[in-house]
Short mmCIF file of the C-alpha atoms (twelve columns), coordinates in Angstrom:
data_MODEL
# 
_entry.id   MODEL 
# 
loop_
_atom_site.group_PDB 
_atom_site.id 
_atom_site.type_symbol 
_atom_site.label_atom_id 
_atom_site.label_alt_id 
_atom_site.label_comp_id 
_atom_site.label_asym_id 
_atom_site.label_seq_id 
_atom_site.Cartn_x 
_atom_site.Cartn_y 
_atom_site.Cartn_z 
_atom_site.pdbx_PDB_model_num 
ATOM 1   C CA . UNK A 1   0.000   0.000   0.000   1 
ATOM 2   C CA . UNK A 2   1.156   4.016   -0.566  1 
ATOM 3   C CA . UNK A 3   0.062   6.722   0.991   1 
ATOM 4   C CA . UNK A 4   -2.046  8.255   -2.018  1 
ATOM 5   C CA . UNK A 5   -3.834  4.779   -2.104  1 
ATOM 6   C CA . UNK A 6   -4.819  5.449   1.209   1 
ATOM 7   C CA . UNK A 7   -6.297  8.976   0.635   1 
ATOM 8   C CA . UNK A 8   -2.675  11.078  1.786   1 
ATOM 9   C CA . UNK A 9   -3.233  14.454  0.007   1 
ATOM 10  C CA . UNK A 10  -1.644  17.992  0.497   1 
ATOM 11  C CA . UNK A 11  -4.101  19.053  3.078   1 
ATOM 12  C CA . UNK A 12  -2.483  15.810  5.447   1 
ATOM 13  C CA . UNK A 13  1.202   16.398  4.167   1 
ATOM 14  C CA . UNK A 14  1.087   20.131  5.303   1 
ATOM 15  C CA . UNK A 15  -0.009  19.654  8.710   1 
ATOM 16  C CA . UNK A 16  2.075   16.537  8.856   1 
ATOM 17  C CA . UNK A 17  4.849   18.296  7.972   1 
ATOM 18  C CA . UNK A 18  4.102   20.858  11.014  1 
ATOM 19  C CA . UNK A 19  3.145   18.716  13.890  1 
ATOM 20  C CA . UNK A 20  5.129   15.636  13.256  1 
ATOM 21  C CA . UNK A 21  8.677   14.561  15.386  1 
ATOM 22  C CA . UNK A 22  11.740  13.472  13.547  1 
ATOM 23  C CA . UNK A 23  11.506  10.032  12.896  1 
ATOM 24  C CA . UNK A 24  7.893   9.558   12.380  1 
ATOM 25  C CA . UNK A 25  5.676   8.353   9.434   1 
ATOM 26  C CA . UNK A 26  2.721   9.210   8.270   1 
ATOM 27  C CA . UNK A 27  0.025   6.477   8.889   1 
ATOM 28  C CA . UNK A 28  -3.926  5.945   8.610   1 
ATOM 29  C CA . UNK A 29  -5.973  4.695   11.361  1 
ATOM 30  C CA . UNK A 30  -7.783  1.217   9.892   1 
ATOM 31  C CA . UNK A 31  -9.452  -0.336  13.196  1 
ATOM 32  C CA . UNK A 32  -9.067  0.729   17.113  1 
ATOM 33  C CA . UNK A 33  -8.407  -2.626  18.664  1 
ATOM 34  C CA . UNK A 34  -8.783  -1.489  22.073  1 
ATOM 35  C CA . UNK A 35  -8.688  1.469   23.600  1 
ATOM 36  C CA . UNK A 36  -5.669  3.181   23.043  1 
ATOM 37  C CA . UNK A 37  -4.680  0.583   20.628  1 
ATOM 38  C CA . UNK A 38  -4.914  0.877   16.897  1 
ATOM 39  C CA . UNK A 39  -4.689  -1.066  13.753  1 
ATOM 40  C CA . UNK A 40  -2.909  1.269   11.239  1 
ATOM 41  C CA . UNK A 41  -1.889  1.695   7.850   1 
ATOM 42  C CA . UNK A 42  1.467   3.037   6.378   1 
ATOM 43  C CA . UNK A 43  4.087   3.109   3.913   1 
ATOM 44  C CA . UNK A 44  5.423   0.348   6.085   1 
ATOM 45  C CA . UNK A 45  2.459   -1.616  5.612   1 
ATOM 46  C CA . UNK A 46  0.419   -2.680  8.558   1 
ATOM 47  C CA . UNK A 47  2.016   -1.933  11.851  1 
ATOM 48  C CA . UNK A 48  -0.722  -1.641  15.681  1 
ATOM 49  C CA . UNK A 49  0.079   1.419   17.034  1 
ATOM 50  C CA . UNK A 50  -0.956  3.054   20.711  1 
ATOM 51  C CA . UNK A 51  -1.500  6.141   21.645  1 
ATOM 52  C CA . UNK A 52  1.319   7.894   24.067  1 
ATOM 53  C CA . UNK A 53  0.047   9.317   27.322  1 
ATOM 54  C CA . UNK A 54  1.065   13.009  26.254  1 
ATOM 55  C CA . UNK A 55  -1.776  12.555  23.768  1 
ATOM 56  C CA . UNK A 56  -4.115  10.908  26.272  1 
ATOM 57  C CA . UNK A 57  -3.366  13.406  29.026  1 
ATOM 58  C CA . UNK A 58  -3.904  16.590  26.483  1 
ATOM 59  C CA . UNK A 59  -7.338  15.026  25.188  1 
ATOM 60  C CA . UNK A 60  -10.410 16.844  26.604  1 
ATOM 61  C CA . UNK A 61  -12.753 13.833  25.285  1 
ATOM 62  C CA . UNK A 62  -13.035 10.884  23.265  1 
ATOM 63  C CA . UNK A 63  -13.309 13.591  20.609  1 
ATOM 64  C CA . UNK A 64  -9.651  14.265  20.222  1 
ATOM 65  C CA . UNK A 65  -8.495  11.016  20.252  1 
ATOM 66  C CA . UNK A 66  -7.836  8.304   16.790  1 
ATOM 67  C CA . UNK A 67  -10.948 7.436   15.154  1 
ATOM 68  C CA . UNK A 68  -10.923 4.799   12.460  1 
ATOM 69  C CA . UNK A 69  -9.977  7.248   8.892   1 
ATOM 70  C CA . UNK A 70  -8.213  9.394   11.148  1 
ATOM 71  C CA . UNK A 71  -4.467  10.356  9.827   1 
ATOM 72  C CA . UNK A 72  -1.891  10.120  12.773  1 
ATOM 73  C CA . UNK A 73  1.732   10.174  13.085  1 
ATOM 74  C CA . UNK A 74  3.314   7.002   13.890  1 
ATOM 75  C CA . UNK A 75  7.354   6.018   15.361  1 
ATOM 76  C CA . UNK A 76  7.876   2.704   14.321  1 
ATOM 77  C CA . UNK A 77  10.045  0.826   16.632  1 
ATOM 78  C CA . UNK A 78  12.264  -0.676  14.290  1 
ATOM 79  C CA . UNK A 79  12.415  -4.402  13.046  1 
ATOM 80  C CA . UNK A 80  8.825   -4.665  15.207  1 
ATOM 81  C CA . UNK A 81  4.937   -4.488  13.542  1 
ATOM 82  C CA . UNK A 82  4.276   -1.875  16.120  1 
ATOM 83  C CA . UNK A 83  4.813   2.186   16.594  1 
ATOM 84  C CA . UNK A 84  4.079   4.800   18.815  1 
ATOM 85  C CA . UNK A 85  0.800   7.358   17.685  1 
ATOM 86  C CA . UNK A 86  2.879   10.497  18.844  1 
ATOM 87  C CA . UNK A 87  0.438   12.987  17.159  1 
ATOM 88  C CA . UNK A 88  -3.348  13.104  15.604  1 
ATOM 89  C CA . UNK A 89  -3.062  15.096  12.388  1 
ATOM 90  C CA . UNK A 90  -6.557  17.550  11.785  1 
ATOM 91  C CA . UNK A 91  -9.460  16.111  10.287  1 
ATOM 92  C CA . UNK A 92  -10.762 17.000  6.700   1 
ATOM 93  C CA . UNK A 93  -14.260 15.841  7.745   1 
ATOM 94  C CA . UNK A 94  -16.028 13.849  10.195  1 
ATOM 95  C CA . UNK A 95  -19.226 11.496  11.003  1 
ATOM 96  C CA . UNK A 96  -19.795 12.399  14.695  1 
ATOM 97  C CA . UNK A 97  -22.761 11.297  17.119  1 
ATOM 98  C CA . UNK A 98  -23.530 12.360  20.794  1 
ATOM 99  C CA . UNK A 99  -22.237 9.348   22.528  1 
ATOM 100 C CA . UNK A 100 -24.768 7.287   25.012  1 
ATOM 101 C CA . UNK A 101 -25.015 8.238   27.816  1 
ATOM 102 C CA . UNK A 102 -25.951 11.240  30.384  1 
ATOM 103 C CA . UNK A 103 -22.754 13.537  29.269  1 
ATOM 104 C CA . UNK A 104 -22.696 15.056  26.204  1 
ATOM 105 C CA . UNK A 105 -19.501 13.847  24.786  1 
ATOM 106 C CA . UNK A 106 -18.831 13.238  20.721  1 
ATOM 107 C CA . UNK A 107 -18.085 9.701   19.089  1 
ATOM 108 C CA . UNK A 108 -16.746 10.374  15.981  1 
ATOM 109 C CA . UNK A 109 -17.792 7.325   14.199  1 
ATOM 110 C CA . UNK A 110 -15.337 8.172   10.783  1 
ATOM 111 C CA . UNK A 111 -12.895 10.709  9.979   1 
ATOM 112 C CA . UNK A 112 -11.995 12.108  6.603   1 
ATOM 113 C CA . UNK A 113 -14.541 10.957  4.838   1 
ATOM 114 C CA . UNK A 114 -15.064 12.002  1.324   1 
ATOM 115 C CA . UNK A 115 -18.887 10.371  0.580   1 
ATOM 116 C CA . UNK A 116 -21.486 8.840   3.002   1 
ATOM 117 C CA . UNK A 117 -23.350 5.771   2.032   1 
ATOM 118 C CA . UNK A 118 -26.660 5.960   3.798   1 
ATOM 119 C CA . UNK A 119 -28.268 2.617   4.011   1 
ATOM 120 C CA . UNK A 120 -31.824 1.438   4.186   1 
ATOM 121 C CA . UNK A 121 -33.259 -1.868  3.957   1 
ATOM 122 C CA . UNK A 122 -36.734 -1.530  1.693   1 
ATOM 123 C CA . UNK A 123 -37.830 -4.129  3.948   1 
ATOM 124 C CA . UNK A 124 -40.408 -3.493  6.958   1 
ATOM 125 C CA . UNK A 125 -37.487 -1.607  8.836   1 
ATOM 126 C CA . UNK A 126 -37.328 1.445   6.293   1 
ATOM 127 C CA . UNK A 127 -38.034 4.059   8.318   1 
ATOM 128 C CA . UNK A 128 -37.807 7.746   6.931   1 
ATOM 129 C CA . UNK A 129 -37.796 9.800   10.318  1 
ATOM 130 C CA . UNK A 130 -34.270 7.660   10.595  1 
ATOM 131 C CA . UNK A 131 -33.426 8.996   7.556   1 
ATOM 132 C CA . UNK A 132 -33.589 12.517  7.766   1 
ATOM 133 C CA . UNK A 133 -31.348 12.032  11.416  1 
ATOM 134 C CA . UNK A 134 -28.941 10.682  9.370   1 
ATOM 135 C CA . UNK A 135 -29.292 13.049  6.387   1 
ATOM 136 C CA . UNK A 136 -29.155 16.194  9.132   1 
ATOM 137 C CA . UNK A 137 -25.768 14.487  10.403  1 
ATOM 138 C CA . UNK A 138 -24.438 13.155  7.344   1 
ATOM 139 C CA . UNK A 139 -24.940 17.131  5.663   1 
ATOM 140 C CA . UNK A 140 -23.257 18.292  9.217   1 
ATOM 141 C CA . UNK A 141 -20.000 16.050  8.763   1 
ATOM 142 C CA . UNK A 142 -18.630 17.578  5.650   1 
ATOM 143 C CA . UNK A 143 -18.686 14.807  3.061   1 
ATOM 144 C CA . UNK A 144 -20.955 14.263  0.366   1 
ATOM 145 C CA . UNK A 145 -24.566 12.110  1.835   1 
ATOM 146 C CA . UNK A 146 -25.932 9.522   -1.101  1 
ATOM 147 C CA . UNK A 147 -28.605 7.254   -0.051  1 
ATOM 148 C CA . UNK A 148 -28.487 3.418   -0.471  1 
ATOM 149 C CA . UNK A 149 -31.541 1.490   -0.869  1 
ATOM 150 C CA . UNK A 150 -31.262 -2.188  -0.319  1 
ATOM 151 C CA . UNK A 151 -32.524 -5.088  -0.878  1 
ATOM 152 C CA . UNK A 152 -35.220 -4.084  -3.431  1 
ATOM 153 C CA . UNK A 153 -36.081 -7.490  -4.478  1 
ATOM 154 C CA . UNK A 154 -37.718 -7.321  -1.480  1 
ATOM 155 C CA . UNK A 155 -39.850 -4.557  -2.112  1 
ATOM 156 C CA . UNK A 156 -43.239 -4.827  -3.699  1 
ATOM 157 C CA . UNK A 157 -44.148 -0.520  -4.607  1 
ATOM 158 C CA . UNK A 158 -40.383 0.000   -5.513  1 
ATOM 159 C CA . UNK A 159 -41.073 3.229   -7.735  1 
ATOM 160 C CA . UNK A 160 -43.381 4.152   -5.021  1 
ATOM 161 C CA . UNK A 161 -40.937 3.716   -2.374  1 
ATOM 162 C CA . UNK A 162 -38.483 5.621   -4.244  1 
ATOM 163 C CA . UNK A 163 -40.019 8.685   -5.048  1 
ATOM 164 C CA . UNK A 164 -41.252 9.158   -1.236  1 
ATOM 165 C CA . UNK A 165 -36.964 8.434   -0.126  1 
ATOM 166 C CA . UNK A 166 -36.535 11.271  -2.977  1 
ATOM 167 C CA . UNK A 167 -38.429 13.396  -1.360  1 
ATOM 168 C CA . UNK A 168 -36.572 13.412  1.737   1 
ATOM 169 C CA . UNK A 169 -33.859 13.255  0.338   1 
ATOM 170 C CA . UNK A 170 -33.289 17.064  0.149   1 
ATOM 171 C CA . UNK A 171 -31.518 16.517  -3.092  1 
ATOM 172 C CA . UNK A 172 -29.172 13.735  -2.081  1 
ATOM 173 C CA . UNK A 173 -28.642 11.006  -4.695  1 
ATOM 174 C CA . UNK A 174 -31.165 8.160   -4.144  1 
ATOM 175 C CA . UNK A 175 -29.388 4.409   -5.508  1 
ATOM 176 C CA . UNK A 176 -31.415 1.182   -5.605  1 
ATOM 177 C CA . UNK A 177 -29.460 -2.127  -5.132  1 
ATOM 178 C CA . UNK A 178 -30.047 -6.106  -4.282  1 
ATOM 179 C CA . UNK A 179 -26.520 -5.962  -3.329  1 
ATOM 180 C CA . UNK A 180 -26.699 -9.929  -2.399  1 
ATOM 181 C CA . UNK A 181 -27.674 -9.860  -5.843  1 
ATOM 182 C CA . UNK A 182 -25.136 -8.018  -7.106  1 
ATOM 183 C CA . UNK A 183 -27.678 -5.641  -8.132  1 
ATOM 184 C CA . UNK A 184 -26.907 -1.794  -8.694  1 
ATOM 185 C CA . UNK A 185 -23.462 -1.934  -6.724  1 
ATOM 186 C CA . UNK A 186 -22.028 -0.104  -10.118 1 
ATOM 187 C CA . UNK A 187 -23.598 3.283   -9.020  1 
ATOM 188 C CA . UNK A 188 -21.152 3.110   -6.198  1 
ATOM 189 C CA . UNK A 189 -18.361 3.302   -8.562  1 
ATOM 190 C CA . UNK A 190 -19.526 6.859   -9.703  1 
ATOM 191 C CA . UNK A 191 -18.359 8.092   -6.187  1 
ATOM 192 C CA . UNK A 192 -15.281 6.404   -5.737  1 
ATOM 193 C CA . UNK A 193 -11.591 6.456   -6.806  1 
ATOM 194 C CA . UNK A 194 -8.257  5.772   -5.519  1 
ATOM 195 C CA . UNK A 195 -7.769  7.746   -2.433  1 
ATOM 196 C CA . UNK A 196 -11.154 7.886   -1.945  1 
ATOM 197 C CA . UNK A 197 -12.621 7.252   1.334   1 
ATOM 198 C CA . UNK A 198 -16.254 6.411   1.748   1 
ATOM 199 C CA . UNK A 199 -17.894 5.243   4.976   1 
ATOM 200 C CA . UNK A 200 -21.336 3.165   4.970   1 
ATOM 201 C CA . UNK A 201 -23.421 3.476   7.763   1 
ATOM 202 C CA . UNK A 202 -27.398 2.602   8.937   1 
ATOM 203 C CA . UNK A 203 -29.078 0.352   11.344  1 
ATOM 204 C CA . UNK A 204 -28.283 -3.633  11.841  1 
ATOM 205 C CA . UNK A 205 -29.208 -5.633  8.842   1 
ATOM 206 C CA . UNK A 206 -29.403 -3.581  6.113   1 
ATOM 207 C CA . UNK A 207 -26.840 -5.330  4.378   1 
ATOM 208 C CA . UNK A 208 -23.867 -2.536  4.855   1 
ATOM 209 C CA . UNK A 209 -21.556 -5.622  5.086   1 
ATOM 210 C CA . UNK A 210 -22.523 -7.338  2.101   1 
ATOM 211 C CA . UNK A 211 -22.264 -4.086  0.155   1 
ATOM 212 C CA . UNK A 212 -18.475 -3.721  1.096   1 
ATOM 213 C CA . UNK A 213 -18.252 -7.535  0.233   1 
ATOM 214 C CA . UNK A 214 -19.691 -7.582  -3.349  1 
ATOM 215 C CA . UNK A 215 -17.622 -4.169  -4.101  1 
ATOM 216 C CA . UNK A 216 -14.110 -5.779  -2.845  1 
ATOM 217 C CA . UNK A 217 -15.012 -9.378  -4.635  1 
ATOM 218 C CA . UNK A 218 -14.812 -11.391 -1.410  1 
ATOM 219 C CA . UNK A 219 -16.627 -12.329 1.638   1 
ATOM 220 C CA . UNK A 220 -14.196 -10.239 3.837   1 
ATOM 221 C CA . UNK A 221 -16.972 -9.340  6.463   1 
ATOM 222 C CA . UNK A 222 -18.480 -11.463 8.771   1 
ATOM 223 C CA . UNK A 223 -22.876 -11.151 7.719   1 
ATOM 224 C CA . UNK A 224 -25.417 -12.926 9.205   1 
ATOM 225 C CA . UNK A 225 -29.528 -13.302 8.281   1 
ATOM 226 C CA . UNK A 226 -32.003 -10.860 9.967   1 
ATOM 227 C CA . UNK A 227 -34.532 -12.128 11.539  1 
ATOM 228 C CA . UNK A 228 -37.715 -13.370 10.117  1 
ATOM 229 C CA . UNK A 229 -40.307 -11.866 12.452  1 
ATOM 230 C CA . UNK A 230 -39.505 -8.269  12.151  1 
ATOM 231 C CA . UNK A 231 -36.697 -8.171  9.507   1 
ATOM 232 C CA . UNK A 232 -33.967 -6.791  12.306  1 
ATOM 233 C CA . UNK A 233 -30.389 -7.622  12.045  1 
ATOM 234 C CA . UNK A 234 -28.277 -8.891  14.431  1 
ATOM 235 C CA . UNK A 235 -24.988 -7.396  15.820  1 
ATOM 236 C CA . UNK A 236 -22.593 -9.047  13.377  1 
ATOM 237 C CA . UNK A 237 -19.866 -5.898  12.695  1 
ATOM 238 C CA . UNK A 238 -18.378 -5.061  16.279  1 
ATOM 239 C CA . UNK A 239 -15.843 -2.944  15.013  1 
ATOM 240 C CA . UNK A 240 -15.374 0.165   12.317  1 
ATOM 241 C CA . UNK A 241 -12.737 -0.968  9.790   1 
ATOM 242 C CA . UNK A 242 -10.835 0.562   6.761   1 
ATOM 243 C CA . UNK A 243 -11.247 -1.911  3.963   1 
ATOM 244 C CA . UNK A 244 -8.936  -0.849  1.056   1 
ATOM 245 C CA . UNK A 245 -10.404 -1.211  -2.776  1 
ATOM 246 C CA . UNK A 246 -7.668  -1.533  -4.963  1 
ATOM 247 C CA . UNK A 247 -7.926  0.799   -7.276  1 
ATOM 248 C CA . UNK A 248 -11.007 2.090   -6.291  1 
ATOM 249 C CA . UNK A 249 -10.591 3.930   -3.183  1 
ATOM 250 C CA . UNK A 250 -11.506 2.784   0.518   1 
ATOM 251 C CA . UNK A 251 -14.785 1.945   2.255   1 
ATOM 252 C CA . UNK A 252 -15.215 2.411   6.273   1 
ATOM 253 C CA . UNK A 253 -17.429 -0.259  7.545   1 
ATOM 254 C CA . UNK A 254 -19.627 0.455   10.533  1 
ATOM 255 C CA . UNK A 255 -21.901 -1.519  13.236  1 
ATOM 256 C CA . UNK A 256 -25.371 -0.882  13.086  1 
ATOM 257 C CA . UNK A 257 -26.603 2.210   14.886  1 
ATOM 258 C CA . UNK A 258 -29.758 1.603   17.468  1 
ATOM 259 C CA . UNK A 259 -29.582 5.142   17.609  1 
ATOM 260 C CA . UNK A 260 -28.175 8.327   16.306  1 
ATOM 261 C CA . UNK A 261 -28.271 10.977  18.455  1 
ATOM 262 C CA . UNK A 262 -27.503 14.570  17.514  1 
ATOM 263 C CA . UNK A 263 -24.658 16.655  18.651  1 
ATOM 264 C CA . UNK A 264 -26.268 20.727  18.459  1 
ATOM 265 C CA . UNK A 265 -25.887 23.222  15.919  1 
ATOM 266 C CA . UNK A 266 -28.361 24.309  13.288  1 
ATOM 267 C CA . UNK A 267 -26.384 23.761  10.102  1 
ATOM 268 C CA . UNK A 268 -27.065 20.104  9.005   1 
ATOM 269 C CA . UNK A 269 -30.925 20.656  10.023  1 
ATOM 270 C CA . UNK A 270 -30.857 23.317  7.409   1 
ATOM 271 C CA . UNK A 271 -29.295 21.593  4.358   1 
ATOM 272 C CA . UNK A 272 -31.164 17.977  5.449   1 
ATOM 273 C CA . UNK A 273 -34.982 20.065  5.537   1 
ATOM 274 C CA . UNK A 274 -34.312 22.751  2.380   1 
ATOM 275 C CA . UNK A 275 -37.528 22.805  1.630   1 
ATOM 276 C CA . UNK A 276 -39.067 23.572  4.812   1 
ATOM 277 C CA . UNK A 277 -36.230 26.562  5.504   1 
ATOM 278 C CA . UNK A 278 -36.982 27.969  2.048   1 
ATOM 279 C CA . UNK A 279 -40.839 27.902  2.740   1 
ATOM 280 C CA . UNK A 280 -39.960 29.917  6.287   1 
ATOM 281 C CA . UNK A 281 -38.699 32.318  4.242   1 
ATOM 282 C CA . UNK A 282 -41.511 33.103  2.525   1 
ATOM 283 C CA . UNK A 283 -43.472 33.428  5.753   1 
ATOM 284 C CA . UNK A 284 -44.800 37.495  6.751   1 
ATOM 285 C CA . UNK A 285 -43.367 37.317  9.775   1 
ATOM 286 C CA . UNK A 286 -39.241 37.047  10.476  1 
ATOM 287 C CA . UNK A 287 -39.935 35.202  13.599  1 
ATOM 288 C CA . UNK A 288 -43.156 33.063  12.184  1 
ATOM 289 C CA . UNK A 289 -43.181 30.149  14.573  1 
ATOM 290 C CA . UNK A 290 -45.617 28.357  12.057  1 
ATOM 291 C CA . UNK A 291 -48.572 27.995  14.308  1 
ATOM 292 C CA . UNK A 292 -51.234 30.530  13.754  1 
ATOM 293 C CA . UNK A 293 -49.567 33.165  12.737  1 
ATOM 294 C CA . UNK A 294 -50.699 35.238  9.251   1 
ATOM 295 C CA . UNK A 295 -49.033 34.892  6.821   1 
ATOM 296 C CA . UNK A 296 -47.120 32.064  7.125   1 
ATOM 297 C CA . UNK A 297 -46.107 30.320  4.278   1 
ATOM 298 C CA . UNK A 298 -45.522 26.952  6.136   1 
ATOM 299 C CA . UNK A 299 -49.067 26.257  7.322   1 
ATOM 300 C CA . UNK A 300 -50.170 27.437  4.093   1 
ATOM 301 C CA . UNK A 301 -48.132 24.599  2.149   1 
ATOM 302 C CA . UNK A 302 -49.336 22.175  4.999   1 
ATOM 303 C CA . UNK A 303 -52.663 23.222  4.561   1 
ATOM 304 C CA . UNK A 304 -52.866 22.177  0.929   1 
ATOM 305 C CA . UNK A 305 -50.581 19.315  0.791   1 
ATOM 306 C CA . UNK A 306 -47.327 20.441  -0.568  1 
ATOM 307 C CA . UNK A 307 -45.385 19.914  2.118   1 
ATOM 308 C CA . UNK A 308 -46.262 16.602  4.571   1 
ATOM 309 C CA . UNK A 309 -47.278 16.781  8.204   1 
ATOM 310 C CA . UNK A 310 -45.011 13.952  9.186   1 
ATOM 311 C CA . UNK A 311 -42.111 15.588  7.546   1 
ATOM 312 C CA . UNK A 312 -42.714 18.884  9.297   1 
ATOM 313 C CA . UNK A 313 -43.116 17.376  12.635  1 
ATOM 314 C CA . UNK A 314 -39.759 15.255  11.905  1 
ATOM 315 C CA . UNK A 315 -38.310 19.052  11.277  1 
ATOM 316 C CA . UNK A 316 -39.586 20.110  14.969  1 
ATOM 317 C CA . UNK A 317 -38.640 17.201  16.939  1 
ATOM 318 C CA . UNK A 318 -34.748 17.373  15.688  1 
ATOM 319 C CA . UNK A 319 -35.018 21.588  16.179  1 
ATOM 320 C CA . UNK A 320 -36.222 20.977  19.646  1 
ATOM 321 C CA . UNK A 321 -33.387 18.465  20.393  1 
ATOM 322 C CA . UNK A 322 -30.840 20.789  19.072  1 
ATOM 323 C CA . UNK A 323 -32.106 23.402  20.673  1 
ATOM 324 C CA . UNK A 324 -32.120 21.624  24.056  1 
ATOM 325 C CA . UNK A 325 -28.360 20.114  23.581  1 
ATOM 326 C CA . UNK A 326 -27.264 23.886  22.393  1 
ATOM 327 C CA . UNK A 327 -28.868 25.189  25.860  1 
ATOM 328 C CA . UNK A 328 -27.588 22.085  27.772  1 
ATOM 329 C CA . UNK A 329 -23.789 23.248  26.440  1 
ATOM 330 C CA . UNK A 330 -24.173 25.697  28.860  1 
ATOM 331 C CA . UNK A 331 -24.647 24.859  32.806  1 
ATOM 332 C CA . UNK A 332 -25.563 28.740  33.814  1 
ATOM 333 C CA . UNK A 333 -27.970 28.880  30.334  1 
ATOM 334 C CA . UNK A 334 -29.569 25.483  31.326  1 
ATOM 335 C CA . UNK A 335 -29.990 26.579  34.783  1 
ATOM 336 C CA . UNK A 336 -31.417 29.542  34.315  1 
ATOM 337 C CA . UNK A 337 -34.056 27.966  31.704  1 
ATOM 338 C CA . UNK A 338 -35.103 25.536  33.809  1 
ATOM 339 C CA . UNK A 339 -35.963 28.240  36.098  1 
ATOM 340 C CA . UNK A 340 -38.111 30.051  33.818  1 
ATOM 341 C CA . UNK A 341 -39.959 26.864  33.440  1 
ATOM 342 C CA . UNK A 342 -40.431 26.252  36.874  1 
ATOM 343 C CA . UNK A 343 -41.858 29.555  37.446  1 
ATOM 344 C CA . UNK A 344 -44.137 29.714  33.931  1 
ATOM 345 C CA . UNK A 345 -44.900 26.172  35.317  1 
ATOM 346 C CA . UNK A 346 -46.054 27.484  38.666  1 
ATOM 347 C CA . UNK A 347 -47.825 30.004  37.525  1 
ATOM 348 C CA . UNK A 348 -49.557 28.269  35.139  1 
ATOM 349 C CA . UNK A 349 -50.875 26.212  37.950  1 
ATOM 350 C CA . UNK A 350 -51.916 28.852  40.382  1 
ATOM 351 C CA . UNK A 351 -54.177 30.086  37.414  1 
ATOM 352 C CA . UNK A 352 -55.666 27.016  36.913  1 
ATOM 353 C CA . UNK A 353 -56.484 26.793  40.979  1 
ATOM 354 C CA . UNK A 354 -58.224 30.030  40.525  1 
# 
């Protein structure tokens, strides 16, 4: 393997060339082991590197430590297959989720990713609420979003289907493939080169595995059958891995997501929902909040179809999470709106006595 194969491009060599120590290489991170511990990719070939404890001392969160695409610099100790990860070079890009849990940290699920292939099985699982989370995170990581759907020999109203994904879509490519088939993987080719990094992601099952299998020419990836009853997948990928195309670029596979939760900020809501920020615009009122006020061009395309109730309501429900994680950001902010609703709260009540 060379560097270019593996996406290396002036953007890496100048801040390589910055932040790295004599003696260290260049090297792209393929699968985290463990934590700290990394499978990694070089001019060297494959060599597991961990982290120093500089670098794990000056990280403020899982956040600014390796993710799998990430580029690091690597000391190799010589005549060994291991190195040292002495530095984490700045990301291009990046698919990030709010991690579980009650703190609001980051997962960054891939780093420098050039496309994102976002997978649904047109099975009884397709679910387009899902969808537009992913399309509002997908738009806020940087790369390009293109829509997979799978497993269409499965599907009945395929046109159907298709054009309601479409609409969601908010302009992102929409693909159909049988990729157990072998089916429609060629579309895939359109957005992938050498050096190019794509990363698949979606829910257990939908065959992101298989995809990544048919497009390298081998059963590479562990798969397993979802199950009959409710057409869920099992577990099967337990780890995000770098899996090289010759020639073609590289493909980031991903375990299934039971949930993707959102990390704040406005900008990814806006590209994913177009069509409901350029109706706003056209409301009377600046700060229209779309309920009753004149004028406003929202309810009016609700009102005679043009625009879908479910889609709207999906459009609230991630504005009032973002809002809620931007306010949560801040302790004092959250603080002092929980106040305010303790007091609107007990006030309401007091009128209601009377």
């Amino acid at each position: 393997m060379n560097l270019q194969e593996l996406g290396w491009s002036p953007f890496f060599n100048a801040a390589f060339e910055r932040l790295a120590e004599p003696g260290c290489l260049p090297g792209r991170v393929a699968v985290q082991i463990i934590s700290g511990k990394y499978l990694v990719y070089c001019d060297e070939g494959e060599v597991q590197g961990e982290i120093t404890g500089r670098l794990q001392y000056l990280a403020s969160g899982p956040e600014d430590l390796p993710a799998v695409g990430d580029w690091v610099a690597v000391r190799i100790v010589p005549s060994e297959r291991r190195g040292v990860i002495v530095d984490l070079l700045p990301r291009r890009t990046k698919f990030s989720r709010r991690a579980a849990g009650k703190r609001a940290e980051e997962q960054v699920v891939a780093a420098n990713v050039d496309v994102v292939f976002l997978v649904q099985a047109l099975d009884s699982t397709l679910n387009l609420r899902r969808l537009e989370r992913y399309l509002v995170v997908a738009s806020d990581s940087g790369a390009r979003p293109v829509v997979l759907l799978n497993k269409s020999d499965l599907c009945e109203n395929l046109d159907a289907v298709r054009v309601a994904v479409e609409r969601v879509a908010a302009g992102a490519p929409v693909h159909v493939l049988a990729a157990r088939h072998g089916l429609g993987l060629d579309a895939l080719n359109e957005y992938l080169a050498e050096g190019v990094t794509g990363a698949v992601l979606g829910s257990s099952g939908v065959g992101k595995s298989t995809i990544i299998n048919r497009m390298l020419g081998r059963d590479y990836l562990p798969t397993e059958e979802v199950r009959d009853f409710d057409d869920k997948g099992m577990h099967t990928t337990m780890r995000r891995e770098l899996v090289i195309l010759p020639g073609r670029g590289l493909l980031i596979d991903t375990p299934g997501m039971r949930e993707l939760q959102l990390l704040g900020g406005t900008e990814g809501l806006e590209a994913a929902f177009e069509d409901v920020e350029a109706l706003a615009l056209e409301c009377k009122f600046r700060d229209c909040r779309h309920d009753e006020e004149p004028g406003c061009a929202v309810r009016r395309a609700l009102d005679d179809g043009h625009l879908p109730l479910e889609r709207f309501a999906s459009y609230r429900k991630l504005l009032r999470e973002i809002t809620f994680l931007e306010r949560s950001g801040n302790r004092t902010e959250q603080t002092l709106y929980k106040d305010r609703v303790k007091k609107l709260t007990a006030r309401h009540k007091r009128g209601y006595k009377k």
